[in-house]
C-alpha positions in Angstrom: 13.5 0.1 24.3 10.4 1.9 22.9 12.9 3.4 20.0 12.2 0.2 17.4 8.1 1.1 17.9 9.1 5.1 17.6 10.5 4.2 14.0 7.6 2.5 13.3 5.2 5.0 14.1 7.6 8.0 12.5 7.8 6.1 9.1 4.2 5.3 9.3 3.3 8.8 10.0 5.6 10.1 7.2 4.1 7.4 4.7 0.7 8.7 5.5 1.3 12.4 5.4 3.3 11.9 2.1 0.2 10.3 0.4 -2.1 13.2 2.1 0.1 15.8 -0.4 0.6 13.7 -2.8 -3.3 12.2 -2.9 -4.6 15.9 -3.8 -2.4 16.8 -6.6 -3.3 13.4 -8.4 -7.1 14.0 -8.1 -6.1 17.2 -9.9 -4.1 15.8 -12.3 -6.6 12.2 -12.9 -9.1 14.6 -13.8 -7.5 17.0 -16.2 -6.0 13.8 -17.9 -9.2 12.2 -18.4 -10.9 15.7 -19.4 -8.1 16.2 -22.2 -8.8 12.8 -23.6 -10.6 9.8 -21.7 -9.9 6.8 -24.1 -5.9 7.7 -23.4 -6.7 8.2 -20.0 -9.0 4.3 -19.2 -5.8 3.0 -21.6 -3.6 4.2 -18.9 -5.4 4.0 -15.9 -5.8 -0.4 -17.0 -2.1 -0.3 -17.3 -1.0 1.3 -13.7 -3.5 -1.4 -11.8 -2.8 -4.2 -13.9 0.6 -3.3 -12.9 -0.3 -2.5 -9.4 -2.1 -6.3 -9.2 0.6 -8.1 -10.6 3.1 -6.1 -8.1 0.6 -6.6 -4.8 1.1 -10.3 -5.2 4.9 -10.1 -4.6 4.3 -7.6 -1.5 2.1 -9.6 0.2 4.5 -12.6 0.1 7.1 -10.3 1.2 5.5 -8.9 4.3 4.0 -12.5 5.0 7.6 -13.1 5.2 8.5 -10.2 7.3 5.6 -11.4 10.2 7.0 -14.5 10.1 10.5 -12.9 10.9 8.9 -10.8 13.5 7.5 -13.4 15.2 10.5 -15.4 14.9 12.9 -12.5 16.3 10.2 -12.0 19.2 10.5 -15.5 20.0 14.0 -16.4 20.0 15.5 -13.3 21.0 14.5 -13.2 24.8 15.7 -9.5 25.4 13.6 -6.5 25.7 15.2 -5.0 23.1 14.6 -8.4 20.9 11.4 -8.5 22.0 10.6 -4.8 20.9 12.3 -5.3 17.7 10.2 -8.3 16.9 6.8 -6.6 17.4 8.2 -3.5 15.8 9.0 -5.4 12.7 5.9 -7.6 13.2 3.5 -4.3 13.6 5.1 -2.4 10.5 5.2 -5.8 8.1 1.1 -6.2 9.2 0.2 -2.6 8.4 1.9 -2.6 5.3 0.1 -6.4 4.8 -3.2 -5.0 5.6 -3.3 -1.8 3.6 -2.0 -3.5 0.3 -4.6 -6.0 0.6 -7.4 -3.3 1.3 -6.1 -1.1 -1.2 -6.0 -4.1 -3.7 -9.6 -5.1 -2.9 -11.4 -2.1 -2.4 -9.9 0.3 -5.0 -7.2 -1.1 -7.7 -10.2 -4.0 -8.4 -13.2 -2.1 -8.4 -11.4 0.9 -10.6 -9.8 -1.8 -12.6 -13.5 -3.1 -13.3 -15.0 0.2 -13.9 -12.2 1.7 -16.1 -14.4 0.5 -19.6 -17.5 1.9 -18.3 -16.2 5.7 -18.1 -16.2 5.8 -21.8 -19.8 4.6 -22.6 -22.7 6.9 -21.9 -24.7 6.6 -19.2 
């Protein structure tokens, strides 16, 4: 019964130590790219979040979708093992809602915004 919420947490727990490695060699690599040549670097760094808001949209429908199913599957499938299944696809589909949305908001916008700044002087 508790193996649906086990999932959950593993793949959460894998998706948030993959992005601890993987976090630390982009720094590295964001800053050598804009030290090498910074126009090349804002050029690029406009494409990947223009890219990254056009893709949020379609992931936030998607998950919406995926709550709706949890909810659905807790409700209609009277087991425990339904029941567990339902919150366990409710739980992951709202995590993933939630940190797109942050992620959107707080960073892809603001950098998205600041991008042209970086090459004028302060």
């Amino acid at each position: 019964m508790f193996l649906p919420f086990l999932l959950a947490g593993l793949l959460a727990s894998a998706t948030g130590a993959g992005l601890i490695f993987t976090n630390e060699k982009r720094t590295v690599d964001y800053q050598q790219a804009f030290d090498a040549s910074p126009s090349e670097f804002i050029a690029s760094g406009k494409m990947r979040t223009e890219g990254f808001i056009k893709w949020c949209l379609y992931t936030l429908y998607g998950m919406s979708a995926l709550i709706i199913v949890g909810i659905a599957i807790f409700l209609f499938l009277p087991t425990a093992n339904g029941r567990v299944a339902g919150l366990a696809i409710y739980y992951w589909a709202f995590r993933y809602y939630f940190s797109t949305t942050f992620l959107k908001s707080v960073h892809t916008d603001t950098m998205h915004k600041l991008l042209p700044s970086l090459n004028k002087p302060s």
